[in-house]
C-alpha positions, 0 to 999 in steps of 0.5 A: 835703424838697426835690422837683423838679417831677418828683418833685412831679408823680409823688408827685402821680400815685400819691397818686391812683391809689393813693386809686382803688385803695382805699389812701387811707392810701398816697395820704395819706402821698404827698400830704403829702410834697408839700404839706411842700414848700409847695408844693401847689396847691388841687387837691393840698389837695382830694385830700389832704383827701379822702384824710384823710377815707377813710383810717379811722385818719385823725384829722379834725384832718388832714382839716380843716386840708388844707380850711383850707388848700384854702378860703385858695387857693380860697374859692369851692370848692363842696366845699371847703365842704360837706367843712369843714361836716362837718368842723365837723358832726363837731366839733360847731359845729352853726352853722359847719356850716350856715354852710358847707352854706348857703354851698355852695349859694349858690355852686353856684347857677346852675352846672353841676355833676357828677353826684357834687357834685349828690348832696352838694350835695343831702346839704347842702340835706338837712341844712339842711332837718332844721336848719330842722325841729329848730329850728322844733320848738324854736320851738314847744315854747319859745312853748308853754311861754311861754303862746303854744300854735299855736291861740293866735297872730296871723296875723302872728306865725303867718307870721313863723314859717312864713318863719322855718322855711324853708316860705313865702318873703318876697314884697317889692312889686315893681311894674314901673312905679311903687312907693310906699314905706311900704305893707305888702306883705299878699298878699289883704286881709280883705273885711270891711275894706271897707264896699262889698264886701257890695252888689258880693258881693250883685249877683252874680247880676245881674252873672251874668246879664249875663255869660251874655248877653254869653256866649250870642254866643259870644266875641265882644267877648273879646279876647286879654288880652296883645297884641303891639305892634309899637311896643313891644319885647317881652323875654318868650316869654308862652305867652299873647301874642295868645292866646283862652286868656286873654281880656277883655272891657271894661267900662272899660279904662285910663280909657276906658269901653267904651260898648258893654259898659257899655250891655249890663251896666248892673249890673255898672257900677253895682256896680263904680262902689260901690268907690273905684276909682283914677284913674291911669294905666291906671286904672281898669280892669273887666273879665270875665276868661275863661281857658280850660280848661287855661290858667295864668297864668304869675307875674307882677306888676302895674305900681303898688303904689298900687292893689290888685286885686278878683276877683268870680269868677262862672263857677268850675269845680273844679280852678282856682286862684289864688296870690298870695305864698305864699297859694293860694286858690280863686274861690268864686262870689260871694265878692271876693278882694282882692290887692295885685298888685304882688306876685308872683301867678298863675292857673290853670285845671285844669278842662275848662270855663271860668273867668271872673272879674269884676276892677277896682281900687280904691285902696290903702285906707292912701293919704290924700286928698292922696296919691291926688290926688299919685299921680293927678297923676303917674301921669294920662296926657298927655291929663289935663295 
């Protein structure tokens, strides 16, 4: 069949209007017409296939061999694929049809769509949710029949299959200033592991009362945490910067001991100086955290993996929390969380009181002697040479 541009162009014109009107068989016959000459663009393909689709005595083969034709033109068409995932939904190919769903929504990243596509790219992030839930379910049924019931797993191979199931995500190690390979990204670390951390936990009180002295003056002494630097460029918009909702006092910053506070909190030093605190640049640090009422600590992630991070909480009102990878937890007064803040983590304050928090560091416990005396070489400041 031959057809001149004209022609072409009105069978294309009233293959629309007649699949707006309600008459999708009309609009398929017409568009076909067009696509025989071989001469259709990928847009004539979309709307040849959705006239397919429409039309109730089409058969699907039509419809998916338009797409098929649609997806060769243009292999980046966001409803190209998520029509072949039905397609392949309706043929049966369960995978394809999650293959071409997960595709369409990686595409659709980051794009403005309109409003009828975000509806369908939701359809197909409700399809692969319910995929995610079917096959978590056969998981489960599967290792309880093999001997390995819920109450029975590792905590491990319990949040292998969370990741598995799409309900927690994969938090790499993502330090901001230096990264040492072979160290297990663990989000909070078990307590008991460390034989120090009883005698800090136990000096609680005495690191409380220091603290309330030091709070009877007010805020004296408490700095904003986050400072600008008119020497150091600055790519964010951190609600914090320059701010009292989140702010410290020192026992010791970067390496250098604040004479004044230590002289003040005798206790709190000298429970600090019980834990193997690391010597590398801006390390060790101790200091009281405070974060007003209201405040939250945006994710964020710390500059080494070499060390980890402790929280002694001393001063915790209802409704604050903390989150590191996928693990939220909340300060208990006395009870040392201990996180690795190379991965991502935040804070939040959600009373109408404040929080303080007492943090140092302390070295990564799977670094040998040679490894912290090469790491504090590197990482020591100008001074240190």
């Amino acid at each position: 069949m031959q057809l001149n541009n004209e022609e072409a162009i009105a069978l294309v014109r009233q293959g629309m209007d007649s699949y707006r009107a309600g008459r999708p068989a009309e609009a398929r016959a017409l568009l076909e017409r067009v696509t025989a000459t071989g001469r259709a663009n990928a847009q004539i393909w979309m709307m040849l296939a959705m006239a397919c689709r429409a039309d109730p005595a089409s058969d699907d083969a039509a419809e998916e061999a338009a797409l098929n034709q649609l997806l060769a033109l243009e292999p980046r068409a966001v409803r190209g694929h998520i029509l072949k995932a039905d397609c392949r939904a309706r043929a049966g190919d369960r995978k394809a049809a999650l293959d071409f769903y997960t595709s369409a929504l990686r595409l659709a990243e980051g794009e403005t769509v309109p409003d009828d596509l975000r509806s369908e790219l939701q359809r197909a992030a409700n399809a692969l949710a319910g995929a995610r839930d079917d096959a978590a379910a056969e998981r489960e049924a599967t290792l309880a029949a093999r001997g390995f019931p819920e109450d029975t797993r590792s905590p491990r191979f319990r949040e292998s299959l969370e990741i598995m199931a799409g309900r927690k995500q994969i938090y790499p190690q993502a330090p901001t200033g230096y990264y040492f390979p072979g160290l297990a990204p663990i989000q909070f670390f078990d307590t008991s592991r460390f034989d120090w951390v009883p005698a800090i936990e136990a000096a609680t009180g005495a690191i409380l009362e220091e603290l309330n002295g030091l709070l009877a003056e007010g805020l004296a002494g408490f700095r904003p945490y986050i400072q600008s630097d008119p020497n150091r460029p600055r790519l964010d918009d951190n609600a914090l910067l320059d701010s009292a909702e989140w702010s410290t006092r020192f026992l010791c910053e970067n390496g250098r001991v604040d004479a004044e506070t230590v002289a003040r909190c005798p206790r709190s030093w000298a429970a600090v100086q019980s834990a193997p605190q690391p010597l590398i640049a801006n390390s060790p640090t101790a200091m009281f955290s405070l974060l007003r009422p209201g405040a939250r600590i945006a994710p964020h992630t710390g500059m080494v993996n070499t060390r980890l991070t402790c929280h002694l909480p001393l001063v915790v009102p209802p409704g604050c929390g903390f989150r590191v990878g996928n693990e939220t937890r909340e300060w208990e007064v006395g009870k040392l969380l201990i996180f690795d803040d190379s991965i991502e983590h935040e804070a939040w304050n959600g009373s109408d009181r404040d929080r303080v928090v007492l943090i140092f560091d302390i070295w990564r416990p799977e670094l040998s002697d040679q490894e912290r005396r090469e790491v504090g070489a590197l990482l020591a400041g100008p001074e240190a040479g």
